[in-house]
SEMINU-339141 format. One record per residue (C-alpha): residue in one letter; x, z, y. Coordinates in steps of 0.1 Angstrom, whole numbers, plus 2048, in hexadecimal, padded with zeros to 3 digits. Example, Ala and Ser with C-alpha at 12.3 -4.5 7.8 and 13.67 -1.06 7.14 Angstrom:
% SEMINU-339141
A87B84E7D3/S8898477F5/
This chain:
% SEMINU-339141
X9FC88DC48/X9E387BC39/X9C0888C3F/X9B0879C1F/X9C3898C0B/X9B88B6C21/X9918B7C1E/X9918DBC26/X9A28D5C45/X9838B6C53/X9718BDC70/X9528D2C6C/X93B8B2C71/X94B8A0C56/X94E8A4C2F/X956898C0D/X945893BEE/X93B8B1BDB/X95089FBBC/X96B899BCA/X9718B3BE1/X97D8CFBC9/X9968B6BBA/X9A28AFBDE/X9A68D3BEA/X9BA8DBBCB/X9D58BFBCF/X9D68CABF9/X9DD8EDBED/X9F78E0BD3/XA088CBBE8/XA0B8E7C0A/XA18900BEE/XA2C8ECBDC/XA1F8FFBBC/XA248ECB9C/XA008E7B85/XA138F7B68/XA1C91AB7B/X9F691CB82/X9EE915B5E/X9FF935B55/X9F2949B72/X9D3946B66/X9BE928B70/X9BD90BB8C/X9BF913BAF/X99B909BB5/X992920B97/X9A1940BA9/X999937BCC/X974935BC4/X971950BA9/X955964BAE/X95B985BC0/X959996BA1/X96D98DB8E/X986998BA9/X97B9B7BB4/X99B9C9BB4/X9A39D0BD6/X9C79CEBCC/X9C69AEBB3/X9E699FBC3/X9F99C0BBD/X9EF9BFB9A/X9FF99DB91/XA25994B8A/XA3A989BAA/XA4196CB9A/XA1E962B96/XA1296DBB9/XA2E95CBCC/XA1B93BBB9/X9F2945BC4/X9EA92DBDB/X9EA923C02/X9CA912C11/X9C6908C35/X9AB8F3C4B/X99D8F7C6F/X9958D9C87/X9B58C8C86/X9CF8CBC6B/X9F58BBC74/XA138BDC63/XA288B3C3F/XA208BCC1B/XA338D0C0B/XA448DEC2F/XA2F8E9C4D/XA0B8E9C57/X9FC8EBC7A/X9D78F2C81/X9C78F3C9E/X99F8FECA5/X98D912C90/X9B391BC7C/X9AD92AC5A/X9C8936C3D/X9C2946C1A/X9D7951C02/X9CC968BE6/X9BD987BFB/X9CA97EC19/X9B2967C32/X9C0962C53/X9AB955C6E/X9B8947C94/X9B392BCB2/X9D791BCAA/X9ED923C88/XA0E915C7D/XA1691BC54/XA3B917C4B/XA3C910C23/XA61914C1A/XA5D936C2F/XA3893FC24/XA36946C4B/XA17943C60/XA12947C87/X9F7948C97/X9E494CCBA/X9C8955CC8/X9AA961CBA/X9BF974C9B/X9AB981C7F/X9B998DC5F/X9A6999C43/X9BD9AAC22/X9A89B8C06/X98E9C2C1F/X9A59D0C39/X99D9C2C5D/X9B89B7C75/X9B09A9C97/X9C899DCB3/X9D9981CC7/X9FB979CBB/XA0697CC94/XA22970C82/XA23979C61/XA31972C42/XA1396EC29/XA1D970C04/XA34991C13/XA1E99CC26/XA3A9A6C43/XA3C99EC66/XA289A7C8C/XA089A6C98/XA019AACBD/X9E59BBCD0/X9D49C6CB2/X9B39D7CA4/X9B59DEC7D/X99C9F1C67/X99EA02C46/X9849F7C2D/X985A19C19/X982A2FC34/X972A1BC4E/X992A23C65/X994A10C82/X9AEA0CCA2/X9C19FDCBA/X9E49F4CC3/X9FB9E0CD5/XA0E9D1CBA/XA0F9D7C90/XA2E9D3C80/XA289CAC55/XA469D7C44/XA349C9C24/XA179C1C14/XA119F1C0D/XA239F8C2C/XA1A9F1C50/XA26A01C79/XA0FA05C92/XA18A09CB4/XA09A1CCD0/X9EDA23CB6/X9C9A33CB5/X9B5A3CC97/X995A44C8F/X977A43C77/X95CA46C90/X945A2AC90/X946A11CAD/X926A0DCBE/X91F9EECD9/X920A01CF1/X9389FFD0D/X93FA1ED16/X942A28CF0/X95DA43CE8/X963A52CC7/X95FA74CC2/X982A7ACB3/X9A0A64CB5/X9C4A67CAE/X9DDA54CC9/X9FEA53CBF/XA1CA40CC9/XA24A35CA2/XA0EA34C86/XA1CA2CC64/XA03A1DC4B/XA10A21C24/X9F2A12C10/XA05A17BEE/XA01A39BF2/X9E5A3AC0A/X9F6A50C23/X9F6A4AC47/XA11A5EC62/XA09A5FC85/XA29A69C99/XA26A7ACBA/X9FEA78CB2/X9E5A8DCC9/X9C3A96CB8/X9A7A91CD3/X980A9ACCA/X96BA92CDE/X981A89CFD/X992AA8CFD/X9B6AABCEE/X9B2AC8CD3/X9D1AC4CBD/X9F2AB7CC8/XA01AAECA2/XA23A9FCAB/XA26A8FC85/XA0CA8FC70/XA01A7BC4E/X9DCA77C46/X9CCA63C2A/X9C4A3FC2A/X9A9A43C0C/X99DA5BBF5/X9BCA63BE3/X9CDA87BE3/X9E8A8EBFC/X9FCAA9C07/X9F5AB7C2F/X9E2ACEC3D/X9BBADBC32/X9A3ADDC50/X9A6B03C57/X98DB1FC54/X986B30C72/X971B53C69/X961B73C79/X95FB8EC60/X94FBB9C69/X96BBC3C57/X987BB1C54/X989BA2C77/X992B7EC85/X99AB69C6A/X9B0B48C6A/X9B4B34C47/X9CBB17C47/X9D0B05C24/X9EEAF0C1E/X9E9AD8BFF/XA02AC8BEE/XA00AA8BD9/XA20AB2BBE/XA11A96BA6/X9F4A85B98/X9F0AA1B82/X9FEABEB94/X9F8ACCBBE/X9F7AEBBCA/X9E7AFFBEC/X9F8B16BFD/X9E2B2DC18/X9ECB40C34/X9D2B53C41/X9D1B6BC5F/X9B7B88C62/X9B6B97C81/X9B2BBEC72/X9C4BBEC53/X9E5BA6C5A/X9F8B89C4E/X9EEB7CC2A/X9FAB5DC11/X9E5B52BF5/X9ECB31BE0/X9DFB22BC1/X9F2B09BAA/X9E1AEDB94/X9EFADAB77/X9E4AC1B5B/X9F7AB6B3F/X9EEAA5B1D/X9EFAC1B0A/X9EDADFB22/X9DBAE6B46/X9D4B05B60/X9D2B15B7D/X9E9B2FB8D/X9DFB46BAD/X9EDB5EBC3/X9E6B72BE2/X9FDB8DBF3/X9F5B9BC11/XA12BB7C1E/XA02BD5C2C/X9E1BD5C2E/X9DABE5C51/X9B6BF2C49/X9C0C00C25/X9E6C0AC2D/X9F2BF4C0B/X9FFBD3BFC/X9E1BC4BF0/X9E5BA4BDA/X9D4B96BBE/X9DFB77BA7/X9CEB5EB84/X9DBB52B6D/X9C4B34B58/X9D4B1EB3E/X9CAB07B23/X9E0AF7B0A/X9E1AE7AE5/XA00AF3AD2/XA06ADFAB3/XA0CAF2A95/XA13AE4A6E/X9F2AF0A68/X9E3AE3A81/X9DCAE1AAA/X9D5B05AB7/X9C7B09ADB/X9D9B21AEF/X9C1B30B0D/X9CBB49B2B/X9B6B59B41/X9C3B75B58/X9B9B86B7A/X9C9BA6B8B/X9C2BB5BAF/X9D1BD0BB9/X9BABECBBA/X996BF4BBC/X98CBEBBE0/X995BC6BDD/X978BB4BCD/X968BCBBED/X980BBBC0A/X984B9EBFE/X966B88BF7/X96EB72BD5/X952B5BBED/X96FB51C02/X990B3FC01/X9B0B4DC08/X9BAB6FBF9/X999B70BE8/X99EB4FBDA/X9A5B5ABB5/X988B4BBA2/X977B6DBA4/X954B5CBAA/X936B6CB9C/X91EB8BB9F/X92BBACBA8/X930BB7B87/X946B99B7F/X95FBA1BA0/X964BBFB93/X96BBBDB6C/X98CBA4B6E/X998B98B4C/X9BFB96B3C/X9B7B7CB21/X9CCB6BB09/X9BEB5BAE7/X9C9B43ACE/X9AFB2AABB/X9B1B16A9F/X999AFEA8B/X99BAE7A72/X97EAD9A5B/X965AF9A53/X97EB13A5F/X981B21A80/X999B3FA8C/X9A4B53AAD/X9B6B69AB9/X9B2B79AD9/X9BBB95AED/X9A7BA5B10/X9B0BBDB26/X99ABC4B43/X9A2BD0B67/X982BEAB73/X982BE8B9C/X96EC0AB9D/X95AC15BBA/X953C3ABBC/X92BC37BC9/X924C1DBAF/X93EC22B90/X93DC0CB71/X946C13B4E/X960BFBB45/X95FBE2B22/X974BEBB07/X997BDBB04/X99DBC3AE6/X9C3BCBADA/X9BEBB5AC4/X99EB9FAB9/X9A1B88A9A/X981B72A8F/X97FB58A72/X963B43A6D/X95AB2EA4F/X93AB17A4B/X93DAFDA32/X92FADBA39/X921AD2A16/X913AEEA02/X8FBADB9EF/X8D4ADF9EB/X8D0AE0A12/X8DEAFEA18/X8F4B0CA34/X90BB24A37/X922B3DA4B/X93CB53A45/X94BB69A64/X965B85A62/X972B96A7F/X98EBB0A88/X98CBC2AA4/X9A0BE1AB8/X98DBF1AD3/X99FC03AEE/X993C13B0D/X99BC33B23/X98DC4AB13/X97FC5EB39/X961C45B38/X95CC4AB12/X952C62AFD/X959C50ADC/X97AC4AACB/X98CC2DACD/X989C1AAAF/X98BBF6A97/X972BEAA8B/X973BCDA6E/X953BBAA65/X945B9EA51/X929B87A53/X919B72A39/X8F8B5EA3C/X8E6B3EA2C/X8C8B2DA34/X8B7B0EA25/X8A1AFCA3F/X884AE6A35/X87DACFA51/X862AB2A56/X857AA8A75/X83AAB8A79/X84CADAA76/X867AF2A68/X86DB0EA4D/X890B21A4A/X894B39A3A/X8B5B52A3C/X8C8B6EA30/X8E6B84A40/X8FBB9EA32/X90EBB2A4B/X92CBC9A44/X942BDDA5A/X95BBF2A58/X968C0CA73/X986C1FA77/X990C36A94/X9A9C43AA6/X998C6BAA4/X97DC7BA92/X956C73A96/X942C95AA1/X93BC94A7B/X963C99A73/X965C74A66/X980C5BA70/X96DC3DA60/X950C2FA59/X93BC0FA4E/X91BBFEA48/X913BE2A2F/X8EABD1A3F/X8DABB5A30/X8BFBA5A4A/X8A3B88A3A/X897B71A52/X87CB57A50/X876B3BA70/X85BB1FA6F/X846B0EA87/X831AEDA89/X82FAD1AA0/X80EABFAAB/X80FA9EAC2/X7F1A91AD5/X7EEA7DAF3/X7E3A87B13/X7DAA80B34/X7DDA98B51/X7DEA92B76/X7D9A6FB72/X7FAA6EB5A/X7FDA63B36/X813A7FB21/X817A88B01/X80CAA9AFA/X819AC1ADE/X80EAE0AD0/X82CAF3AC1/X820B1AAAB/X840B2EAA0/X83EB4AA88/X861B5DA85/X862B7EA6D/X882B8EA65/X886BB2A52/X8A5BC9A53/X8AABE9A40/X8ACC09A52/X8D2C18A53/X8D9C38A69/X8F3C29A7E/X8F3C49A9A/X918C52A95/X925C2FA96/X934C26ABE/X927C0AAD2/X946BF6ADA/X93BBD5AE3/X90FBDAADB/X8F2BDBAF6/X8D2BD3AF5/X8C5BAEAF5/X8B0BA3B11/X88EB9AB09/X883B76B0F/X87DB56AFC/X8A2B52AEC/X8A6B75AE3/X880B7CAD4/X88AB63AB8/X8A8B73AAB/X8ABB8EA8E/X8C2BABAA1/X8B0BBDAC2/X8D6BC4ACC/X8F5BAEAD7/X914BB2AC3/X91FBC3AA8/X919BE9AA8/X8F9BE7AA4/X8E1BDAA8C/X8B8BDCA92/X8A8BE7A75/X88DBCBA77/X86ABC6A66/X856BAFA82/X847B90A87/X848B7AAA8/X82DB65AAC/X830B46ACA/X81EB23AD5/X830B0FAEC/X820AEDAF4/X834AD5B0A/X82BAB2B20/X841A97B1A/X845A74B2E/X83CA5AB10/X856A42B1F/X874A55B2A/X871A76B13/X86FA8DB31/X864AACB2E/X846AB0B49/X83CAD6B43/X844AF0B28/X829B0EB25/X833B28B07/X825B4BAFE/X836B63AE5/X830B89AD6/X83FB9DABD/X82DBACAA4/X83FBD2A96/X832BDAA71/X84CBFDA75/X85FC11A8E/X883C03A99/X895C23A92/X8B8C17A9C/X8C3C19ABC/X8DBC1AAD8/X8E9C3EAE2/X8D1C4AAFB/X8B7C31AF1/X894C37AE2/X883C27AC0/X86FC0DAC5/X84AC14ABC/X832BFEACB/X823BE8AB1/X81BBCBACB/X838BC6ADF/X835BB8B03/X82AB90B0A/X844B7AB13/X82FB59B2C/X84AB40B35/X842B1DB46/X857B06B55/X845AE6B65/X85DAC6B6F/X83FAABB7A/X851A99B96/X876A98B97/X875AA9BB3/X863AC5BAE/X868AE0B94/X85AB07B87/X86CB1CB6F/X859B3CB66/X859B5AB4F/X845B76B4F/X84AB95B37/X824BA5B37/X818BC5B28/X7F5BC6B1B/X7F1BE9B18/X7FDBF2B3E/X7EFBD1B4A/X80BBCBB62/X829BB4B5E/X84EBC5B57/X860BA9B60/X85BB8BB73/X86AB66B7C/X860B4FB90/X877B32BA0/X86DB13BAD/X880AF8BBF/X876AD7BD3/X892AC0BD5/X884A9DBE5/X8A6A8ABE8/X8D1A8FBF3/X8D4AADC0C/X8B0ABAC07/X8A9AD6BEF/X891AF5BF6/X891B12BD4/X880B32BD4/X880B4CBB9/X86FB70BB5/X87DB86B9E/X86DBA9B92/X87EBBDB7A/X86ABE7B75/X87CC00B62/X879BFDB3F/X892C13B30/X8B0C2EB39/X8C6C10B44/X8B2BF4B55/X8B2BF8B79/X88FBEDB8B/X893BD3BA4/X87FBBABBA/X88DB9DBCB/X885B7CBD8/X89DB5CBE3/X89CB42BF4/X8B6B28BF7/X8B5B03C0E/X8C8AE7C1A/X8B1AD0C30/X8B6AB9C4D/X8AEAC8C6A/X8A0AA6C78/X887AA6C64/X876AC3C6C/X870AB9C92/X864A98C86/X887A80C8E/X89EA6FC72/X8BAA5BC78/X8B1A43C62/X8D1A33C5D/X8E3A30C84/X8C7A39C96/X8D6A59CA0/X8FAA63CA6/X8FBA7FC92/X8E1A99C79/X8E1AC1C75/X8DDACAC56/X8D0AF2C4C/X8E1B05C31/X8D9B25C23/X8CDB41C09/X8BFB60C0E/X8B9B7EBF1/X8A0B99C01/X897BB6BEE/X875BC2BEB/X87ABE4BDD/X895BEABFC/X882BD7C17/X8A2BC4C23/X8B9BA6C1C/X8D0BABC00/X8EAB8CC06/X8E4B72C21/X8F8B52C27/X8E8B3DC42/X8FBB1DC4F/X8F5AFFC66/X906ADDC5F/X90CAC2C74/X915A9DC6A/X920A83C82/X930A60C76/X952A6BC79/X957A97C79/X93DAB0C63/X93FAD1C73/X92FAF3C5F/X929B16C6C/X91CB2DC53/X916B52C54/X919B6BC39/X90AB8DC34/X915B9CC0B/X90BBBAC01/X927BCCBF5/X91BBF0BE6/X8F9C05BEE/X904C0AC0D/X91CBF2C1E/X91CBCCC24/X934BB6C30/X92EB9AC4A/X941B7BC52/X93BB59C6C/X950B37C62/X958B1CC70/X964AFDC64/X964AD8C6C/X970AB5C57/X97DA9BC6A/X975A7CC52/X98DA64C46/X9A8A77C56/X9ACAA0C4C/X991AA8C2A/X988AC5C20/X990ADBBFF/X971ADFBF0/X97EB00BE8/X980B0DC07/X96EB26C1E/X94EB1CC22/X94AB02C0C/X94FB1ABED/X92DB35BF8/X919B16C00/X923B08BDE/X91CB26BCC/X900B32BDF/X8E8B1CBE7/X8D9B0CBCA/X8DDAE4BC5/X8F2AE4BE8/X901ABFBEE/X926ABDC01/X918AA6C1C/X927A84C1A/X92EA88BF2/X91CA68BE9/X931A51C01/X93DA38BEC/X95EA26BF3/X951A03BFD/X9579E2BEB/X9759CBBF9/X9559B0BF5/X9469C8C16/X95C9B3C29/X961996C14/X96C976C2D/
């Protein structure tokens, strides 16, 4: 061959001219390929051009995949080492130093042979293949390149997404997606220098088959070892190959519970499709039985939900089935009219101890989306509603049945039933003159048992009409606004006064302004711009005796900074304050001149009564006071990492404070977040109950608070601790307690978190979990048990390893 044509393939000591080299290497590559200049025209550019593209403009690990057949069998084949022999157009052999590329492919060895009519290349020695970032080492390879099919001997491969690496005696590529490896390990722990390095978990099997199209690996005859001990024979197994959803097994959830016994979780998930899986759970409690809960997921164009279920026969503690299920589904149903939004939303246990047994904290049977506070577990909605919009006209339809789980030392009156609810709302865009303006009319047929009542069941009908005109500038505000409310009832028996209906026709004036004064400032050695906001809101409603009218869907608004602005003291619609006050507030605020962040917020507000509030709620009192209590809030943000929200409701006549906030968190960086909060709530009225409470919530490195950090691989592993913990005051004892260590190695994240929950006044319910993630090779659901009470518990908690990102094929670029 003649040497003059091959540049790329001169001894290291020797070169070419800088302009003529790239003219050179193009015709070598032409002429070992055989590739016509025309077919590279159309693929896109020279072969120079694509060979030496920079890495961004290929950063795709799967470019190749992406392009025709036909114009991938044409990319390019370039070869060089110390000594290239051979005929164009035929064979090559290189010897020293041996180096082939082809689109994402690089292959590296002492000796190679390259076959062009065949696209075949052998080689020996020091074998080193690098594909999209995937890493294969060994000592004999024949392969077939633009395929992508053939043997690899004595091999060591790793996976760039994952960071899996292993070893086996030979690797058999079916194809450039599908690979056999044979008397396999595989692992994601990382390699250290050391010679007696061993990972601490590692799969040998005699077969592993490698599926990158769909990024499943199956290990056949497999045996899970961690930390030298075999744990987990797994005879055949798949496990993922990146960060794509497949179907296998969960990590299980291993628990203690005080009631319930020994518990063993173990979540199947299945992949259906891209926009359907499911989980199914088996679950095992020690006292109580044999139980099956599963949960179905589905997303379609023009429709999505959720579906769950739990069953568990025979109940050994309770003597009974116990089972709950939900139901949660959104669609858009096209109409001639219009799209109309379709929306589900159903949950059923069944029967009154279950939100008690069965923590909605936890996964399995419990795993119904029944999250929340207490109340929340135990009022369970049966919701259906239909919506509409178009332009300025809005309308629904909806219908809610609840399920009360009574319990007989702490019963609850349950909500009314809507059987049916109808709403319409108008608000034109363009009225002309500034103005704006509403129109609501609703429909609504209350139904409840009537044990826990005693008013009638009824339907009530009302309309709402209101227009304001606001002036604003920006140095301030002024809207004013009127109402006019009337409602209609009709019910099923007679009032205590012998009437079966009954109705009320309000109008309510409102007037809202406030300024806006800018200055700049300086404080703590920081610029700011300070402002200095007054408010003045009056509103006046006429006096209507509305004793004999039920409370269906009213209370009482709670008193803070959204609510003191408004012109109705109660929520809802069966009630209507009869008003004449003023609310006077300042609120000034510190803003970052360059990004608009708001630094601090202080703000003060007070109502000011010209006459009695005469309507109230059954049982309640008129309001006299002519000063009402002072609302203080502040809420300071002056690092991003440290923050203070605050509100305290103080009475100047007492001199003591009826109700008080205070929460504060410090969260320095990823995995590191301290809050606090003090609540304080005295009685006030028939129905407030008094309470006093503080939390605290963490997750912090435990490394850091003896003093050590890994600081990068300086360690082989960091405990992390997790927790919250509500204590009451008033009781002198923990209320709800979940405490929790972490640990993270490079490889496995293990968790063991304990929970105390207080269940009623007098009994609590206990539980210890275990769980632990084998990276790269078995993840976890972030749904499941105890993933979900550190999630929902501990404020700002971080899944540990949730900012991993999947790497660049550029990581490894050769």
């Amino acid at each position: 061959m003649d040497r003059s044509l091959l540049p790329h393939a001169l001894p290291a000591t020797m070169s070419a001219p800088p302009a003529r080299r790239a003219p050179l290497a193009r015709l070598a590559a032409l002429m070992l390929c055989g590739v016509p200049l025309a077919a590279l025209a159309q693929a896109g550019g020279s072969a120079s051009e694509q060979a030496e593209a920079p890495p961004a403009l290929r950063s795709s690990p799967r470019l190749q995949e992406t392009l025709p057949d036909d114009v991938r069998s044409q990319l390019p084949v370039f070869v060089r080492g110390d000594r290239v022999t051979g005929q164009p157009d035929i064979r090559a052999t290189v010897e020293g130093n041996a180096e082939l590329r082809r689109g994402d492919t690089v292959i590296h060895a002492d000796e190679m042979e390259y076959d062009v009519a065949d696209d075949r290349a052998k080689a020996r020695g020091h074998v080193h293949i690098n594909r999209a970032g995937n890493l294969y080492d060994g000592t004999l390879l024949d392969l077939r390149v633009d395929a992508f099919s053939g043997f690899f001997s004595d091999a060591r491969y790793r996976f760039l997404e994952t960071a899996a690496h292993g070893e086996a005696t030979r690797v058999d590529f079916v194809d450039r997606d599908r690979s056999v490896v044979h008397n396999a390990t595989y692992t994601t722990c990382e390699r250290t220098d050391e010679a007696s390095w061993k990972p601490d978990w590692i799969i040998h099997a005699k077969t592993i088959r490698l599926d990158r199209a769909e990024d499943v690996g199956t290990a056949e005859d497999g045996v899970l070892e961690f930390k030298g001990v075999p744990v987990l024979p797994m005879g055949n197994i798949s496990f993922p190959l990146s960060e794509r959803r497949k179907s296998g097994l969960l990590p299980p959830t291993i628990g203690l519970d005080s009631v319930s016994g020994v518990e063993y979780i173990q979540p199947y998930y299945w992949n259906i499709a891209p926009n359907r899986d499911a989980t199914i759970t088996p679950l095992v409690m020690s006292r109580r039985g044999v139980g099956l809960a599963g949960e179905f997921r589905y997303l379609e164009p023009r429709y999505s939900g959720e579906l769950n279920a739990s069953y568990l026969p025979r109940d050994q503690l309770r003597e009974r089935d116990r089972w709950a299920y939900g139901v949660r589904h959104r669609a858009t149903l096209g109409t001639p009219a219009g799209d109309v939004g379709l929306n589900l939303n159903v949950r059923r246990v069944s029967d009154d101890d279950y939100w008690r047994d069965f923590s909605p904290r936890t996964s399995g049977l419990a795993g119904m989306g029944m999250g929340g506070n207490q109340l929340t577990q135990r009022l369970l909605p049966g919701e259906a509603s239909l919506n509409w919009a178009r332009g300025e006209h809005q309308l629904s339809l909806r219908t809610l049945k609840w399920q009360t789980l009574q319990d007989v030392t702490a019963p609850i009156t349950p909500p009314y039933d809507r059987m049916p609810q109808l709403h319409w709302r108008y608000a034109p865009a363009q009225l002309g003159g500034g103005l704006d303006a509403t129109v609501e009319a609703d429909y609504t047929s209350f139904e409840a048992d009537r044990r826990y009542y005693a008013q009638p069941n009824g339907r009530r009908s009302y309309a709402v009409a209101q227009i304001s005109r606001p002036f604003l500038a920006p140095s301030g505000f002024i809207t004013p606004r009127l109402q006019l409310h009337a409602t209609q009832y009709e019910f099923d028996e007679s009032l205590s006064n012998g009437q079966r209906t009954a109705s009320r026709t309000l109008p309510t004036f409102s007037l809202d302004s406030g300024l806006v004064f800018e200055r700049d400032a300086r404080f703590f050695g920081g610029d700011y711009l300070q402002t200095l906001e007054p408010r003045a809101f009056y509103t006046y409603t006429p006096y209507r005796d509305q004793s004999m009218l039920p409370v269906y869907d009213t209370a009482a608004n709670d008193f803070n900074f959204a609510s003191i602005y408004t012109e109705n003291a109660f929520g809802g619609n069966d009630r209507i304050a009869d008003n004449n006050l003023l609310t006077l507030g300042v609120t000034t605020r510190l803003i970052h001149p360059e990004t608009g962040a708001e630094a601090a917020r202080l703000g003060v507000a007070q109502r000011l009564r010209f006459a009695d509030q005469k309507v109230t709620l059954p049982g309640g009192t008129p309001a006299s006071e002519r000063l009402s209590d002072v609302l203080l809030g502040a809420s300071i943000n002056w690092t991003p990492q440290w923050g203070l929200d605050s509100t305290v409701q103080y009475n100047p006549k007492t001199g003591r404070s009826l109700r008080t906030t205070v929460g504060v968190h410090y969260s320095p960086g990823s995995y590191r977040t301290v809050s606090a909060a003090y609540r304080m709530q005295k009685v006030t009225d028939l129905i407030t109950v008094p309470s006093e409470q503080v939390d605290v919530g963490w997750q912090w490195p435990l490394s850091d608070l003896w003093g050590g950090d890994r600081g990068g691989k300086e360690r082989a592993g960091r405990w992390y601790s997790v927790g919250r913990l509500n204590y009451s005051l008033q009781d002198r004892k923990l209320v709800d307690t979940v405490v929790g260590l972490e640990y993270e190695s490079c490889c496995w994240i293990g968790r063991v978190v304990l929970e105390r929950l207080q269940s009623s006044q007098i009994t609590a319910s206990t539980r210890l979990m275990f769980q632990i993630e084998f990276v790269g090779f078995s993840r976890l659901s972030l749904g499941a048990n105890p993933l979900a009470i550190l999630r929902q518990y501990v404020p700002r908690y971080k899944l540990l390893r949730e900012d991993v990102a999947i790497p660049s094929r550029f990581s490894q670029y050769d």
